[in-house]
Every structure is written in C-alpha cells, then in structure tokens.
C-alpha positions as CSV (number, residue, x, y, z in Angstrom):
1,X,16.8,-73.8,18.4
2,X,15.5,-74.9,15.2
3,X,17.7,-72.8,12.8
4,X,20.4,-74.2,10.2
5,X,23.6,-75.4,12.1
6,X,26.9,-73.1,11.1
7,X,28.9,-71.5,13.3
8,X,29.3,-67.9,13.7
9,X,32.9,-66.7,13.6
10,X,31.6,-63.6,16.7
11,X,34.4,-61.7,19.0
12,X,33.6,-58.9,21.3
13,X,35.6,-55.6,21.0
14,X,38.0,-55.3,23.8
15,X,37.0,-53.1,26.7
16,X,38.3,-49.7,26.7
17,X,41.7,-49.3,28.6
18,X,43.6,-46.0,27.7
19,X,47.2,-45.3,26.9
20,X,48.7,-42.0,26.1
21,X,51.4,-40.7,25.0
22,X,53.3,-38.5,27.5
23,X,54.4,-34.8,25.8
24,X,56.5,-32.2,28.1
25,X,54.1,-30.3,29.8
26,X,51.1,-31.8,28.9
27,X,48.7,-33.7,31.5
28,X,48.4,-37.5,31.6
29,X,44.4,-38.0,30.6
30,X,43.2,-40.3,33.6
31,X,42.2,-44.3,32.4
32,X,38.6,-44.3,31.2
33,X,36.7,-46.6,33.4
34,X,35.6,-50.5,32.6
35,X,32.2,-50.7,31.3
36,X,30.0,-51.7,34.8
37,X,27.7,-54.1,35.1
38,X,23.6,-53.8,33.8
39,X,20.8,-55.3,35.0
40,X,17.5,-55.9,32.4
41,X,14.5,-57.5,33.1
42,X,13.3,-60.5,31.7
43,X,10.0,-61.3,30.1
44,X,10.2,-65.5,30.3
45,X,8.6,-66.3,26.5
46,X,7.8,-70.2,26.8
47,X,11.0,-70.7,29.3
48,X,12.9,-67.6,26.3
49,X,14.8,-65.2,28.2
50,X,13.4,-62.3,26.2
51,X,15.1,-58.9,26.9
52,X,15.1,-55.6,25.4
53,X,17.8,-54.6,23.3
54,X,18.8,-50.9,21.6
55,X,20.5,-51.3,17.7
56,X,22.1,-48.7,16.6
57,X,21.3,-48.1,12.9
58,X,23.6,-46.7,9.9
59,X,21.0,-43.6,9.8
60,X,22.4,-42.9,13.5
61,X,18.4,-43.3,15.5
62,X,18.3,-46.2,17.5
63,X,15.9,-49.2,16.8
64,X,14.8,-51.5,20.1
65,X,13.5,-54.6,19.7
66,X,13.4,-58.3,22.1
67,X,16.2,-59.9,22.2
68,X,17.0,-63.6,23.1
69,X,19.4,-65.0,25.6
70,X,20.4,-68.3,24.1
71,X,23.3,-70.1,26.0
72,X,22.5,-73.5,23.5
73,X,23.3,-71.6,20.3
74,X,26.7,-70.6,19.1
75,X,25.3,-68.6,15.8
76,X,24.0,-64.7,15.1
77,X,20.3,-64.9,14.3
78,X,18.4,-61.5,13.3
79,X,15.1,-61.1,11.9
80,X,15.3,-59.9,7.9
81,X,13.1,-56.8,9.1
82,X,16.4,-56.1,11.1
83,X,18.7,-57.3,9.0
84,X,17.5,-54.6,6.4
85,X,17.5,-51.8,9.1
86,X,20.9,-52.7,9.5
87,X,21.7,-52.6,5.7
88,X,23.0,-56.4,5.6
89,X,23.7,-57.6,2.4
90,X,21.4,-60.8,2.3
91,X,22.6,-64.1,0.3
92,X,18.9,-66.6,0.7
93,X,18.5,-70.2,-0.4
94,X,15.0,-70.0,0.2
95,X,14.5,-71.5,3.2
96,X,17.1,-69.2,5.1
97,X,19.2,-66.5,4.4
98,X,22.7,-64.8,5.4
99,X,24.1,-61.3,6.4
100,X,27.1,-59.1,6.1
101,X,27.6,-55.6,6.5
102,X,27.4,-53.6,3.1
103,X,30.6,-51.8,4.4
104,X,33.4,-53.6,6.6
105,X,34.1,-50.2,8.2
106,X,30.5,-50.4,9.6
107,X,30.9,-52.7,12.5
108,X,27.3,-54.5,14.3
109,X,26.8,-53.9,17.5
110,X,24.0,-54.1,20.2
111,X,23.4,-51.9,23.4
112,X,22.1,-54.2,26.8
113,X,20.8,-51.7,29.2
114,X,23.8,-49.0,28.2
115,X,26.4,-51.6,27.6
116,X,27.7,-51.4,24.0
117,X,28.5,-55.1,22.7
118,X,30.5,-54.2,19.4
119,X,29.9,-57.2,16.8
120,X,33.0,-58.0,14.2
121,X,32.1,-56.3,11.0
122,X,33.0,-59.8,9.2
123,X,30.3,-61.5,11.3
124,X,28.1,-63.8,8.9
125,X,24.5,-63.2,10.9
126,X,21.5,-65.9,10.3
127,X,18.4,-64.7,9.0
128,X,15.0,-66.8,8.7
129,X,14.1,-65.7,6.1
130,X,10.5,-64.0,5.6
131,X,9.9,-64.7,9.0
132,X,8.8,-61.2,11.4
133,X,10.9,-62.9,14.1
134,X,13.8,-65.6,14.8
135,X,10.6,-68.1,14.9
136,X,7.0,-68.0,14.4
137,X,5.3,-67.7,18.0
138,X,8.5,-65.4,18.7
139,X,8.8,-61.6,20.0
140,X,12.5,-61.4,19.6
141,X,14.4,-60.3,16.5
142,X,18.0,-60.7,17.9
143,X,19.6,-63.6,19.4
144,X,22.5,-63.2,22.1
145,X,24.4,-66.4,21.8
146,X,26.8,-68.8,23.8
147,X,29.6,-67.6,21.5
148,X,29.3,-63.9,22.9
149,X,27.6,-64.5,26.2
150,X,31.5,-66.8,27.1
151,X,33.1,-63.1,26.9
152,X,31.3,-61.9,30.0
153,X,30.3,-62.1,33.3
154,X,26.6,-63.6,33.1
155,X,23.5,-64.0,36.1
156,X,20.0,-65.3,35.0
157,X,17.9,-64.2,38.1
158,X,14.8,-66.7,36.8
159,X,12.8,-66.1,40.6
160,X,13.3,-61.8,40.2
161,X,13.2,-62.1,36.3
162,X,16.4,-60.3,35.7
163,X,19.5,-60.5,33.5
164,X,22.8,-59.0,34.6
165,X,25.6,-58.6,31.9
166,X,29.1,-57.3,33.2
167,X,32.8,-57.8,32.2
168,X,34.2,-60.8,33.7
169,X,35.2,-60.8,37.0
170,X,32.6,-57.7,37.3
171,X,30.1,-60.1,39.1
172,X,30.3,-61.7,43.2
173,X,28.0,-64.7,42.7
174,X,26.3,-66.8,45.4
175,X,25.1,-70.5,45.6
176,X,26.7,-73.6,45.1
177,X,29.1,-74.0,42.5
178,X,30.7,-76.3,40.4
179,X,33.1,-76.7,37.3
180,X,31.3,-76.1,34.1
181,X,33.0,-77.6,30.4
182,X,33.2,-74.5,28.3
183,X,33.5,-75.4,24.1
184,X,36.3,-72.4,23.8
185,X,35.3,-71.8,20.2
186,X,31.5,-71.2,21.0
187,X,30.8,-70.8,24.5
188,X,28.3,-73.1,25.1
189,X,28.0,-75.2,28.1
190,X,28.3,-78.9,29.7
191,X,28.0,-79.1,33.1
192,X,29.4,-82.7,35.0
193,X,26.0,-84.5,35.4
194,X,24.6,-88.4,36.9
195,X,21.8,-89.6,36.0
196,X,21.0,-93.4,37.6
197,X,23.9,-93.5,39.1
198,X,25.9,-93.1,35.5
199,X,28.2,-90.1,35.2
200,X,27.4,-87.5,32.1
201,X,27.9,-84.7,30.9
202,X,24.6,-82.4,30.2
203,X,24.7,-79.1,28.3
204,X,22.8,-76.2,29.7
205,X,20.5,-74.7,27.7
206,X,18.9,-71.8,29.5
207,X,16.8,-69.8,26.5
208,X,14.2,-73.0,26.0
209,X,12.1,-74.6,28.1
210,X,12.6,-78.4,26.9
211,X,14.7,-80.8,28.8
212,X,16.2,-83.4,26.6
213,X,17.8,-87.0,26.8
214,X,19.4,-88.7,24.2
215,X,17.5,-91.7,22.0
216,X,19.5,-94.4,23.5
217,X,19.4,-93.1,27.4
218,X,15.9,-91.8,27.3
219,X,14.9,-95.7,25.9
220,X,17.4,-97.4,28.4
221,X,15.6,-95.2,31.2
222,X,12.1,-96.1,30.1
223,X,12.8,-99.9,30.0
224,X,14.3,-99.7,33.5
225,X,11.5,-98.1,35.8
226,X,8.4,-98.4,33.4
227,X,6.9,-96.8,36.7
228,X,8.0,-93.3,36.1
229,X,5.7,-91.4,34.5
230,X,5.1,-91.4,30.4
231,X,3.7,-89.1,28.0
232,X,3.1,-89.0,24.1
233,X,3.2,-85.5,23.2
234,X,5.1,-81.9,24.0
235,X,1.9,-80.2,25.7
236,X,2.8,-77.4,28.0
237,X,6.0,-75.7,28.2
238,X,7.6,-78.8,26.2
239,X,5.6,-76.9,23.5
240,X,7.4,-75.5,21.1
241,X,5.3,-74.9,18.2
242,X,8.2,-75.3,16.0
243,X,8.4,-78.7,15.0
244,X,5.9,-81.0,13.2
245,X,6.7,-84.1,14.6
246,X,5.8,-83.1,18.5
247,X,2.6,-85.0,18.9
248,X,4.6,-88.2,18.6
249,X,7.3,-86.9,21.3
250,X,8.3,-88.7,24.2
251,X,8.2,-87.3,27.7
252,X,9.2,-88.8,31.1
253,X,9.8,-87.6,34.7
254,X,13.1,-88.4,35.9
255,X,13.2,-90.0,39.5
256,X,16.4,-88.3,40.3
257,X,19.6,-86.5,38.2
258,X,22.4,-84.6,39.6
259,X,23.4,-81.4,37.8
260,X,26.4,-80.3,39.3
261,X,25.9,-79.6,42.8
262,X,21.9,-79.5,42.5
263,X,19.7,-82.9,42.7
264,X,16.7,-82.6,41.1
265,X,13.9,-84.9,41.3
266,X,11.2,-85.4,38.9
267,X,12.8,-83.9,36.1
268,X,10.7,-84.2,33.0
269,X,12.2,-84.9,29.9
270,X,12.0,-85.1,26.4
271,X,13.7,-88.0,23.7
272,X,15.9,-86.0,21.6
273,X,14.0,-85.8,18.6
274,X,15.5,-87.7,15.1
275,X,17.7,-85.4,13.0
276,X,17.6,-82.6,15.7
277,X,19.0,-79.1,15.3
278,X,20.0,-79.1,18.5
279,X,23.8,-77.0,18.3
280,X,24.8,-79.0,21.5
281,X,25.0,-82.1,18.9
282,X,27.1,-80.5,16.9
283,X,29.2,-78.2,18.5
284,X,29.6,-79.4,22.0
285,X,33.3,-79.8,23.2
286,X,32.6,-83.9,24.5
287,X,29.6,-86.2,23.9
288,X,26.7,-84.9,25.5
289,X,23.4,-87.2,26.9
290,X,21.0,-84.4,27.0
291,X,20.4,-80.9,27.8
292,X,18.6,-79.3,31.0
293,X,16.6,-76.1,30.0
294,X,15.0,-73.3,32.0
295,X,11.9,-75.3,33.4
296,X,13.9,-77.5,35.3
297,X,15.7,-74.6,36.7
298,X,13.3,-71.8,37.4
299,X,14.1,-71.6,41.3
300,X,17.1,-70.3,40.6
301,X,19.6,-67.2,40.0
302,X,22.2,-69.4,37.8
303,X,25.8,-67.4,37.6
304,X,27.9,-68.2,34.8
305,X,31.4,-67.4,35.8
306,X,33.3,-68.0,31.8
307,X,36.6,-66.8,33.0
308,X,36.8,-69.3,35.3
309,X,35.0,-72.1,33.8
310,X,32.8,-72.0,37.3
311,X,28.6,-72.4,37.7
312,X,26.9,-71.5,40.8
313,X,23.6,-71.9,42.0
314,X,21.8,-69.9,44.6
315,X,18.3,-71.0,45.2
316,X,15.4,-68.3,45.2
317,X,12.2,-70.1,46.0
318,X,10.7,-73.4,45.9
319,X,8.0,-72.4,44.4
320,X,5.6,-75.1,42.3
321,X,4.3,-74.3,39.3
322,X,1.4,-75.2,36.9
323,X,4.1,-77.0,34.3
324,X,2.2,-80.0,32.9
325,X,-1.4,-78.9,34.2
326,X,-2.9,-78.0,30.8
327,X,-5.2,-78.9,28.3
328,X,-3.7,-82.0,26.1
329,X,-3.3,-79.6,22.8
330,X,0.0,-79.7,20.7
331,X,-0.1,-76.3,19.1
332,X,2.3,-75.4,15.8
333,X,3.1,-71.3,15.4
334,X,2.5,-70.1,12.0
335,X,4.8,-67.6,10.4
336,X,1.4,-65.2,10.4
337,X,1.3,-66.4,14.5
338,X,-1.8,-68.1,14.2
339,X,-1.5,-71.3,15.7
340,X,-2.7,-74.5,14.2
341,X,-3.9,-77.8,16.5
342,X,-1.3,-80.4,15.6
343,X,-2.5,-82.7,17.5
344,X,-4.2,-84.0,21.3
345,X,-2.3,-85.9,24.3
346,X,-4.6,-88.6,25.7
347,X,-4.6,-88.7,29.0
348,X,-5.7,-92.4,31.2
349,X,-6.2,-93.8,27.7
350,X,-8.6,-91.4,26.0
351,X,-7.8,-88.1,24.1
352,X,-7.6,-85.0,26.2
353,X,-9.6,-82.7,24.1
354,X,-12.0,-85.0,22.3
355,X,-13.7,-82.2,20.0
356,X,-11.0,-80.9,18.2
357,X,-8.9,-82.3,15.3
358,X,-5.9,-81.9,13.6
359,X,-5.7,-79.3,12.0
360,X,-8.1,-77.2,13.8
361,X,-6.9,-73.5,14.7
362,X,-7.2,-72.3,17.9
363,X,-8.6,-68.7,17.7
364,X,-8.9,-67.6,21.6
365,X,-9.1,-68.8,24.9
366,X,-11.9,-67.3,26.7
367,X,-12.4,-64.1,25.9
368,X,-8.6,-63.6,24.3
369,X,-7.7,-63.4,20.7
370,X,-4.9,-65.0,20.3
371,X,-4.0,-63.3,17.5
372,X,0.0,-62.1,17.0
373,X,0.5,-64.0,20.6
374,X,3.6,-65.5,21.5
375,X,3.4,-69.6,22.4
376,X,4.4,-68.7,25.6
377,X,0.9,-66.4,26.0
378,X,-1.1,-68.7,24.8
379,X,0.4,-71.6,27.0
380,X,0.0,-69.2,30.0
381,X,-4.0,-68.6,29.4
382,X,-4.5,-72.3,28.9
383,X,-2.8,-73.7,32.2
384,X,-4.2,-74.2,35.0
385,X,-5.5,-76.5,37.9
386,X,-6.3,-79.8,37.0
387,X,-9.8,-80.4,36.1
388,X,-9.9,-76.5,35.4
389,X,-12.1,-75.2,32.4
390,X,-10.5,-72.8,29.4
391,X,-12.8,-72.4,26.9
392,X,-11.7,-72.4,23.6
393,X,-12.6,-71.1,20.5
394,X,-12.1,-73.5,17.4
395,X,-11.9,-72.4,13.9
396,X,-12.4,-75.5,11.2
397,X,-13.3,-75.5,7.6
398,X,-13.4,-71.4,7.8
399,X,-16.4,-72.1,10.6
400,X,-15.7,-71.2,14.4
401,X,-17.3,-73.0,17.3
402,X,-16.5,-72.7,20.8
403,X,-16.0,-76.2,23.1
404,X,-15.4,-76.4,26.6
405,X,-11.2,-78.1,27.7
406,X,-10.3,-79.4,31.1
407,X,-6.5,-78.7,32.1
408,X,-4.8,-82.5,33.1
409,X,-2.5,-83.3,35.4
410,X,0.3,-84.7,32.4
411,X,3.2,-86.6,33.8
412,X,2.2,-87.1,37.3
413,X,-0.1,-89.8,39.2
414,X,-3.5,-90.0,38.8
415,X,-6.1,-87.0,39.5
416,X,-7.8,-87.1,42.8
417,X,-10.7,-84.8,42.6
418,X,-11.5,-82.7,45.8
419,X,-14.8,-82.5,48.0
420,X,-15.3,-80.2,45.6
421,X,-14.9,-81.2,42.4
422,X,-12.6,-78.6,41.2
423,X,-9.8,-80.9,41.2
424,X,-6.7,-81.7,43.4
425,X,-3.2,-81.8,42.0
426,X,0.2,-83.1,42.9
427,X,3.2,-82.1,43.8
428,X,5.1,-82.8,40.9
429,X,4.6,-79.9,38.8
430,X,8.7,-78.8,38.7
431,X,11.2,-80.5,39.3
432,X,12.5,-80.2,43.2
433,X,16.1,-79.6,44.9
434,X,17.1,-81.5,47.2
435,X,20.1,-82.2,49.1
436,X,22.5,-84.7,48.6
C-alpha cells in the first residue's frame, strides 16, 4: 500500500438478466442464469491475499498471473509487463505511470475462477513503473481493490486459505456480525472499534499484514501502560520491505481492542508512519485511528456482506503462530528482489544479529537462495522458535560469508530457556479472541 494516492473511477458491468422481445409465434428464450459463486485458493504472501487470476488479452489467448486482494486500496494497480499485454496506452512521470485502453470499445476485464469481472473501458489503471510486479518482493501483477470488491458478495477463509467471490446476496455467512462503515465511492471499510475503553472507528485492511495506530493514539497508549510490550523496528510480518524508514518503526502489543464483535488481546501494532500512503487516510468516509490487517485476524473466515453494510466473523481455529519469533533483521525488497539488510532490532538492549550491517544483502537462508523470493518466503524460512538457529548467508563488499542468527521472542516477555536449551516461548505470538 505504498503506491501514489488517486482514486480510480472502477464500476462492474451489471450481471446478465435477459429481456426479449415477444414476436407471434416465436418462443420466449428462458433468463440466463446469475453468475454463481467461485471459490480460489489463496497463497498468503507476507499476510497478501495472493490469487490466481485469467486476463483476457486483445490477441484473444488468455494470460494468468497472481492477483492481489486489497480491501485498503480503492485504485487499479497492474504491472507495466501487463499493462503492455493489455495494449494500455502508458502516460509515466518517472516514478509511476498511467493506463488507458488504446480503444474505448475494448473494455478490461479479469476472470476469478470463471467469473468475468468486466472493467470500464475509461478506467485510469496505476502502473509502477519498471517494476516486474505491483512491488518489489511481490508475485502479483494485478490488484483487486475495495472499489470493485464493494460490488460483491466477499469471504476470506484465512484458516482453509480460500477466497469466495459471488454476486451479492449469493453468499449465507456464519459468525458474529456487526455493522461495517462502507465509503460508497470506494468500498473500503471502517468497522465500529474501542480501544481503552475509547470508541473508534478502525479500517480493515485485509491484503497486509501490518496493524496500524495513529501517531497521537499509538503515543497516548505508550505513555499510559509503559508495561506493554515495545519494539523499535518492523521485523517479522510487520516487514514490509517497502519502506526505508522501518528500522526506526514503533511496534507495541495492545492489551485489549474490540473490533466489532471480536476482542482481541495482545494485538501488535505499528505507529502510523509520517507522510503515509496509507488510502484509509485519504479516502476513508470518517476519521479513522488505525487499521487492523490480516495478522491480527488469521483465525478467521471474515464475510463481507457490501449490500448490507454487515461483517461477520466465524472463528476457524485458535491456532498460535510464530508471528514475532524471528531473527531481528529489517529486510528492504529490491526491484531485482534481492533483498538488502536495512537494519537489526535489538532485543534486552543488544542488537539481535550482531554480525551484520546495514547494508548487507541477505543471499540465503540455509541452504535456500533467496533469489526472485517473495518477502513473505523469505520471512517464512527465517521464523522460528525462539532461540532457534537459521543460518544466513551475507553478501558485503561483493564478498559472502555465512554467520549463524537466533530467532527472538520480539514483543513478548522475556525468554525462558528450556531444560534443554532450545528455548521456550510464550503465548503471545497472535493476537487471541476472547469473549466479552
């Protein structure tokens, strides 16, 4: 969610309902059928919701390519590789560029599991420009935004790693549900929120892993219980590899928030960073504290019911995860996905990984290239247990050398090795429902 701010002007085509007219003696044709619901699986990218997705090109073959499910972003993004398939004209700046269709009569459109989502032909598209994919450390070449995901019926099945699509009123959803704020221009989400016993509204940002506060709450927060837990620096899935400045982030866990119907406790969180490109700061349809992404929601199968401005929750599993248990490295992805060492978390007062420096590249983990890997598989070979051994290899000054990292228990309290030495860890690894 890094991209220039501007909103795409996106519509849906309507679904297919049939009329006739009625000549003597000729037959009434029968109503062709509403488009059904799909189901796709989902590949979970570095908390992405990364799908496949068929594009029909102007040459009438069929490119498919990984698409991303991004409920915090109102705008079209494509890759230029795409883009060019498609025959866009591109207008660049340098730095970014946009997309129209050569010919109006030509409209976009995208296929999810057999279900044709028709694009206006007058759609502007974003296009990082140069870039293989949306971002560097990124499969997908195709975004599916808020502003089309509000004309459907929506399920993100995070325990079974599924994505259902359907026409709304298509889907019967389960859980506990609440009233969601829907921006009717864009589609993207606020759901009514407390945190500390304040009321708020947070956005939902399912498509990224990062939980965010605002500046002034996350500050207010830290003064008020110094005891919860503090971090300098987006290790683990707080990781995005897109942003310079994420060594010097702060994270926290959150004793307690309410997200609608859910309470979660020991919710980590990130302060919003300075100038962020965050849509939701733009574009959201009231002020907005913060946004809870996919890791604090991963027990879940989250319906998004847009017709009727309804969320439900039906929990899967309470599963823990690994979450913060990783080697202290902040890693930046390069547009050629290598993946440079911006900088190292201390953890208890000392740095994390003492033998590397900014700057370094990290070249493999074990015996894994890491090569033209996402973040998200490089982040899943590092975590681990606590006190758990990944050895890297370190490239520096065009010379490679291998050292030996420990995964830490980030954001929780204090290790407490076992009889064994291999290292005990806590609880709090994900945030946990509870019940009111």
């Amino acid at each position: 969610m890094r991209f220039p701010l501007a909103l795409a002007s996106l519509a849906l085509a309507s679904f297919f309902g049939a009329t006739a007219l009625i000549a003597q003696n000729t037959p009434t044709p029968a109503p062709a059928s509403q488009p059904k619901p799909v189901t796709v699986p989902v590949t979970l990218d570095q908390g992405r919701i990364v799908i496949d997705v068929d594009v029909p090109l102007p040459s009438g073959s069929i490119e498919r390519v990984r698409g991303w499910v991004d409920s915090a972003s109102p705008d079209l993004y494509m890759s230029q590789r795409l883009a060019g398939l498609l025959g866009l004209a591109l207008h660049c700046d340098g730095q970014s560029c946009a997309g129209t269709p050569a010919a109006a009569s030509l409209p976009l459109q995208i296929v999810i599991g057999g279900l044709k989502v028709i694009l206006p032909a007058t759609s502007e598209v974003r296009i990082p420009a140069g870039k293989p994919a949306l971002a560097p450390g990124m499969s997908a070449e195709i975004n599916i935004p808020s502003s089309i995901l509000r004309n459907y019926a929506v399920l993100i099945n995070f325990p079974d790693r599924e994505f259902t699509l359907g026409p709304p009123g298509s889907l019967k959803f389960n859980g506990d549900k609440s009233k969601m704020l829907v921006n009717p221009s864009n589609g993207l989400i606020q759901i009514p929120s407390k945190i500390d016993n304040k009321n708020c509204d947070l956005g939902l940002g399912v498509g990224s892993s990062v939980n965010f506060l605002s500046e002034l709450l996350f500050d207010k927060l830290a003064n008020a219980h110094p005891a919860w837990p503090q971090l300098t620096g987006a290790v683990g899935p707080f990781n995005t590899g897109e942003r310079n400045d994420e060594p010097a982030w702060k994270l926290m866990r959150v004793d307690r928030i309410q997200f609608g119907p859910l309470f979660l406790t020991d919710a980590a969180v990130a302060r919003l960073p300075e100038n962020p490109t965050l849509p939701f700061v733009a574009f959201a349809s009231t002020p907005t504290v913060g946004i809870l992404a996919s890791e604090a929601l991963m027990n879940y199968r989250i319906g998004l019911d847009y017709a009727h401005s309804i969320i439900y929750f039906d929990i899967g599993r309470t599963a823990k995860f690994p979450g913060f248990d990783v080697p202290g490295l902040i890693l930046r992805a390069e547009d050629d996905n290598t993946f440079t060492i911006l900088g190292v978390a201390d953890f208890e007062g000392k740095p994390s990984v003492p033998d590397v420096q900014a700057g370094d590249h990290l070249v493999a983990v074990g015996d894994s290239s890491i090569a033209n890997f996402t973040m998200g598989q490089v982040w899943a070979l590092l975590e681990g247990s606590p006190r758990q051994e990944r050895r890297l290899t370190i490239e520096r000054a065009a010379k490679q050398f291998s050292i030996v990292a420990r995964a830490q228990h980030f954001l929780g309290e204090p290790h407490i090795s076992d009889p064994l030495g291999n290292g005990a860890k806590n609880d709090e690894t994900r945030p946990k429902p509870t019940k009111n």
